[in-house]
C-alpha positions as CSV (number, residue, x, y, z in Angstrom):
1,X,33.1,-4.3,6.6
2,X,29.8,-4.5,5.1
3,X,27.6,-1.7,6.0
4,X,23.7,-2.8,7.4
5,X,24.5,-6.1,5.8
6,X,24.4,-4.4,1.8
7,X,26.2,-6.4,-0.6
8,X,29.9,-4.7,-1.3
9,X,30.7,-3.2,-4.7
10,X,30.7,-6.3,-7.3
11,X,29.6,-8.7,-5.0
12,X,26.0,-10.4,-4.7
13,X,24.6,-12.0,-1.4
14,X,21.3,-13.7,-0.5
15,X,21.4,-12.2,2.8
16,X,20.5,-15.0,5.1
17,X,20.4,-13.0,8.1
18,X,16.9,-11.8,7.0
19,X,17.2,-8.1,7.2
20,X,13.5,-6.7,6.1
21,X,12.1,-9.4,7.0
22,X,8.6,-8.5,6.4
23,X,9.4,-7.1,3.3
24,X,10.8,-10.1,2.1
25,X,7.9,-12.5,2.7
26,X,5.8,-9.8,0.8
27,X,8.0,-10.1,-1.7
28,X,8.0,-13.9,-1.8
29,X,4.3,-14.1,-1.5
30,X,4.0,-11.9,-4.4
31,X,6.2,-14.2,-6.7
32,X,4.1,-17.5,-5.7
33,X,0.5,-15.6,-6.7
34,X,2.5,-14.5,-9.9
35,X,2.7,-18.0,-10.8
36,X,-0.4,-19.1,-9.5
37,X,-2.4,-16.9,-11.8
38,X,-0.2,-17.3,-14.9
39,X,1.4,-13.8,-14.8
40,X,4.7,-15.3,-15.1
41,X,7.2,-16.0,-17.8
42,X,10.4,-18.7,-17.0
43,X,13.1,-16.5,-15.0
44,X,12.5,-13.1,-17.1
45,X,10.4,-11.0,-14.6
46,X,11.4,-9.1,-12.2
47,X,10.1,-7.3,-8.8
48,X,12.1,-4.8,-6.8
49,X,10.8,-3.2,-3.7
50,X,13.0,0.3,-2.1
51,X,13.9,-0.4,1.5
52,X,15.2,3.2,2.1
53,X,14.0,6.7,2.1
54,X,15.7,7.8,-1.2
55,X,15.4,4.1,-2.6
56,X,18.5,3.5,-3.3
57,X,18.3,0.6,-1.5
58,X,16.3,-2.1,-2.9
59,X,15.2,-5.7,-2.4
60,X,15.1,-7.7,-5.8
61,X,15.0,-11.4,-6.9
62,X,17.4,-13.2,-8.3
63,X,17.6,-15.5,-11.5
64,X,15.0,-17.6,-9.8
65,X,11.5,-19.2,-11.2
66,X,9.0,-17.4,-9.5
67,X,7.4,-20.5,-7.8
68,X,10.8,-21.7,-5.7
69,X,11.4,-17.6,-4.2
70,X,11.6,-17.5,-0.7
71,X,12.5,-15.3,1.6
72,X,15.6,-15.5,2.6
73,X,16.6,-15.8,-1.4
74,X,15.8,-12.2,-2.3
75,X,18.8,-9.7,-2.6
76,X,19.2,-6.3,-1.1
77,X,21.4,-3.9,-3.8
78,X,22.2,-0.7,-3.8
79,X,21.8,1.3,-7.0
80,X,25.2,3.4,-6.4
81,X,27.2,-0.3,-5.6
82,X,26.4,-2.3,-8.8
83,X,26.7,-6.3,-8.3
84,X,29.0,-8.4,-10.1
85,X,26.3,-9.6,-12.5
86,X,27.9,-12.5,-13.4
87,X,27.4,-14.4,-10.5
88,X,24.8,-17.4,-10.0
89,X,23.2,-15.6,-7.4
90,X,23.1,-12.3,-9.3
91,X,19.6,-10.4,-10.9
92,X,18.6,-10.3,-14.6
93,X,20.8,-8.1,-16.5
94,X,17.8,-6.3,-17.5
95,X,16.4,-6.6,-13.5
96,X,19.5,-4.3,-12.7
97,X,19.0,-2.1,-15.3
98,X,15.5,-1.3,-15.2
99,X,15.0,-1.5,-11.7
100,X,18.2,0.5,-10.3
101,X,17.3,3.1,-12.8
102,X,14.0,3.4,-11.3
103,X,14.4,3.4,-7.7
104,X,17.6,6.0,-8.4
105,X,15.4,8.4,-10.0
106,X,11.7,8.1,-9.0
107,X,11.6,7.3,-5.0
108,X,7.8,7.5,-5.3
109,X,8.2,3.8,-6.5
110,X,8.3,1.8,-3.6
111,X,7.7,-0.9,-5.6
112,X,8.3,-2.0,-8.9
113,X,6.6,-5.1,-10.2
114,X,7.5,-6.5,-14.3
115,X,5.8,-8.9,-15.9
116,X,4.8,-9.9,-19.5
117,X,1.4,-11.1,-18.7
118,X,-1.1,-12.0,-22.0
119,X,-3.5,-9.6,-22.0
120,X,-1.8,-6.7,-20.7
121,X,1.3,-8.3,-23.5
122,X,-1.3,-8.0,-26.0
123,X,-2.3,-4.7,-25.3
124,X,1.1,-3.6,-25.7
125,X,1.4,-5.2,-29.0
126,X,-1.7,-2.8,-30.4
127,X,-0.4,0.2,-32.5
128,X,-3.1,2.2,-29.9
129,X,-2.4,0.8,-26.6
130,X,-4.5,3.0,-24.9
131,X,-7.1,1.2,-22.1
132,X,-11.0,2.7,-22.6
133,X,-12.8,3.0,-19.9
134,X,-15.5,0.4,-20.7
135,X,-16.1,-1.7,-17.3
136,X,-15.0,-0.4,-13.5
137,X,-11.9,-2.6,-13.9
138,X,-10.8,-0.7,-16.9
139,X,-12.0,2.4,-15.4
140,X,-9.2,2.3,-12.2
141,X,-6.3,3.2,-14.5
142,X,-8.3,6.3,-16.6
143,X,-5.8,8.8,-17.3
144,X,-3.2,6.6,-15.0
145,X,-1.0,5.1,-17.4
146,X,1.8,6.0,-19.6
147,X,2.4,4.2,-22.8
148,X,6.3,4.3,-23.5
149,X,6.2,3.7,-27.4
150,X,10.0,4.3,-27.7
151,X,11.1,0.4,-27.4
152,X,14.4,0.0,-28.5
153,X,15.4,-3.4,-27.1
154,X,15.9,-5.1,-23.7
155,X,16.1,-2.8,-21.3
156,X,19.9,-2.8,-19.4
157,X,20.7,0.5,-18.5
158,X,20.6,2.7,-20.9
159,X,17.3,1.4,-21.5
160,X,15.9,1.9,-18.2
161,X,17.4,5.1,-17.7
162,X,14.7,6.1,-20.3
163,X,12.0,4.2,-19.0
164,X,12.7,5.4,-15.1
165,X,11.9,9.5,-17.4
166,X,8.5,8.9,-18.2
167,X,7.6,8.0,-14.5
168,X,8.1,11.6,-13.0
169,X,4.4,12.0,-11.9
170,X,3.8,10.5,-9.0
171,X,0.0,10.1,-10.3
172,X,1.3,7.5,-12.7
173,X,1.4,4.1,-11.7
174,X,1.4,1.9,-14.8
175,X,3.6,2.1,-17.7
176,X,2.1,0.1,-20.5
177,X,6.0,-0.6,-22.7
178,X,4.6,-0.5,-26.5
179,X,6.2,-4.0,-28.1
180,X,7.5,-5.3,-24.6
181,X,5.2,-6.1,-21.7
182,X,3.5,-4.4,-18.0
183,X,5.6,-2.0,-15.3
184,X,3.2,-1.5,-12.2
185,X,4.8,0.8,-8.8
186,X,3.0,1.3,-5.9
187,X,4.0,2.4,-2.1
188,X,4.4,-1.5,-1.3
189,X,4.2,-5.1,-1.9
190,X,0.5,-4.7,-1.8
191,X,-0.8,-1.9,-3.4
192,X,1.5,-2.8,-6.2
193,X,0.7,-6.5,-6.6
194,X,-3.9,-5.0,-6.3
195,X,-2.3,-2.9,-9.3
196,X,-1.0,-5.7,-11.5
197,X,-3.9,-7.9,-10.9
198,X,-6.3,-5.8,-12.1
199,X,-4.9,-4.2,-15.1
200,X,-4.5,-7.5,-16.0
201,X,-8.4,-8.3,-15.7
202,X,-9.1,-5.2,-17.4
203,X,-6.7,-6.0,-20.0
204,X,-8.0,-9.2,-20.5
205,X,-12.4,-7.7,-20.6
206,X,-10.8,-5.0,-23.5
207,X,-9.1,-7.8,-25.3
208,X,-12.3,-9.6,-25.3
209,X,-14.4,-7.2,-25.8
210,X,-12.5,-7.0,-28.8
211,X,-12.9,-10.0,-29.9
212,X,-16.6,-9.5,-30.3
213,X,-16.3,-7.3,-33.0
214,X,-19.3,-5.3,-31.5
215,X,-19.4,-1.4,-30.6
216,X,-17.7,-0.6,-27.3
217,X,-19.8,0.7,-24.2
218,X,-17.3,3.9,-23.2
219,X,-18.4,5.5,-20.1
220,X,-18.4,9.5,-20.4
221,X,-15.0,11.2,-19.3
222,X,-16.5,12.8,-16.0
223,X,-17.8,9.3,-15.0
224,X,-14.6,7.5,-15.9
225,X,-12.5,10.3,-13.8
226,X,-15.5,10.1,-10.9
227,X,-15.0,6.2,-10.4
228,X,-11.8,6.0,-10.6
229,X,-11.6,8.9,-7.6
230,X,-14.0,6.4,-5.9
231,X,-11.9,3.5,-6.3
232,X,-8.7,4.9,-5.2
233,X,-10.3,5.6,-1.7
234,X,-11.7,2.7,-1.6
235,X,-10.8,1.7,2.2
236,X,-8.0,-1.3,2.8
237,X,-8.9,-3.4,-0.2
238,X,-5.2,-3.5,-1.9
239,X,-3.9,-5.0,1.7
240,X,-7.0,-7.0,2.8
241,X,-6.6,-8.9,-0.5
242,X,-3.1,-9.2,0.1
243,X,-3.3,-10.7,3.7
244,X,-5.9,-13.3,2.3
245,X,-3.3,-14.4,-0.1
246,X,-0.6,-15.0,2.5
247,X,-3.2,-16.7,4.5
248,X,-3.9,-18.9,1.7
249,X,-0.2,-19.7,1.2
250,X,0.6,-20.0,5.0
251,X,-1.9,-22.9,4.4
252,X,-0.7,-24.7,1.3
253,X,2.9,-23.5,0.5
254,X,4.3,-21.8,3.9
255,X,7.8,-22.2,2.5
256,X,7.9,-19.2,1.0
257,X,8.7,-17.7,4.3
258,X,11.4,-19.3,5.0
């Protein structure tokens, strides 16, 4: 008998009786704005989000274009009951192994969101990866990233075994993978998916400013460390943002509640 309707060992279900309900249409709603601004790439991307205390339960997508995820399609794992990943309805190899690995070791990542997104892609592909504080965008993640410059190939197990180590500190919430692409957590859909967008803006104003060929403006450490303290406590934006993008889809794609 399956226990709270999780997917038995080597097996991989859609769950269609909508367990997490809410969580799911976050979820779904975060996969349709993926698309929507660009962040995506074909079925390679993957978001996860814990469902239990220890988070060793986890809601994930499966081998699914972003813009077609609905609700009812995401799948609920468990990282100590591995699916049968050869299944059509199973994740990405590489979902399960950098995603499991996370939520087994770090259950201060609620939420796990990977993309490949330009900018932030092309930041990754600098030999100094590092993000200046130059604008208030940039500014957010000052001293909030970790750049994993140990890439040895896609990341199945083994792989994100490593990567899950070098998110310990809770105080980390981006890792930017040298030669790969953009890891965001968060404490939910929300927070996580305010994270992604705006590294990727701020990505995109370094990469520009780059461009330019011109001096940098870099704001003074205590003033970098001083706005980012501001912006983390500034009130509700991560989940007023949020709610107005499931407005807007409620009003031109509603199906990805179903």
């Amino acid at each position: 008998m399956k226990r709270d309707n999780l997917p038995d060992h080597k097996s991989v279900t859609t769950q269609s009786s909508f367990n997490y309900e809410n969580e799911r249409i976050d979820l779904a709603c975060a996969f349709r704005w993926t698309v929507r601004m660009g962040m995506h790439e074909t079925i390679a991307n993957h978001f996860s989000l814990a469902v239990n205390d220890d988070g060793t339960r986890f809601l994930i997508n499966p081998k699914r274009h972003f813009s077609r995820i609905k609700a009812s399609d995401i799948l609920l794992l468990d990282t100590n009951s591995p699916p049968d990943l050869k299944h059509p309805d199973a994740p990405d190899l590489t979902a399960w192994g950098l995603h499991s690995s996370i939520h087994r070791h770090c259950p201060h990542a609620r939420c796990v969101m990977h993309v490949h997104p330009i900018y932030s892609t092309v930041l990754c592909s600098l030999a100094d990866s590092n993000l200046p504080p130059i604008d208030q965008n940039t500014t957010l993640f000052y001293k909030r990233y970790v750049i994993d410059d140990g890439y040895v190939g896609l990341a199945f197990e083994k792989e994100g075994e490593r990567c899950a180590s070098l998110l310990s500190d809770p105080k980390i919430k981006i890792m930017i993978m040298a030669n790969h692409g953009l890891l965001v957590i968060g404490s939910n859909v929300a927070d996580t998916f305010n994270r992604l967008y705006y590294f990727e803006r701020a990505a995109e104003t370094y990469i520009k400013a780059l461009w330019t060929s011109q001096p940098l403006r870099v704001l003074k450490d205590e003033i970098a460390e001083k706005t980012a303290r501001e912006l983390e406590k500034y009130p509700d934006s991560s989940q007023i943002y949020f709610a107005e993008l499931k407005a807007i889809l409620d009003e031109e794609e509603p199906s990805y509640r179903l």
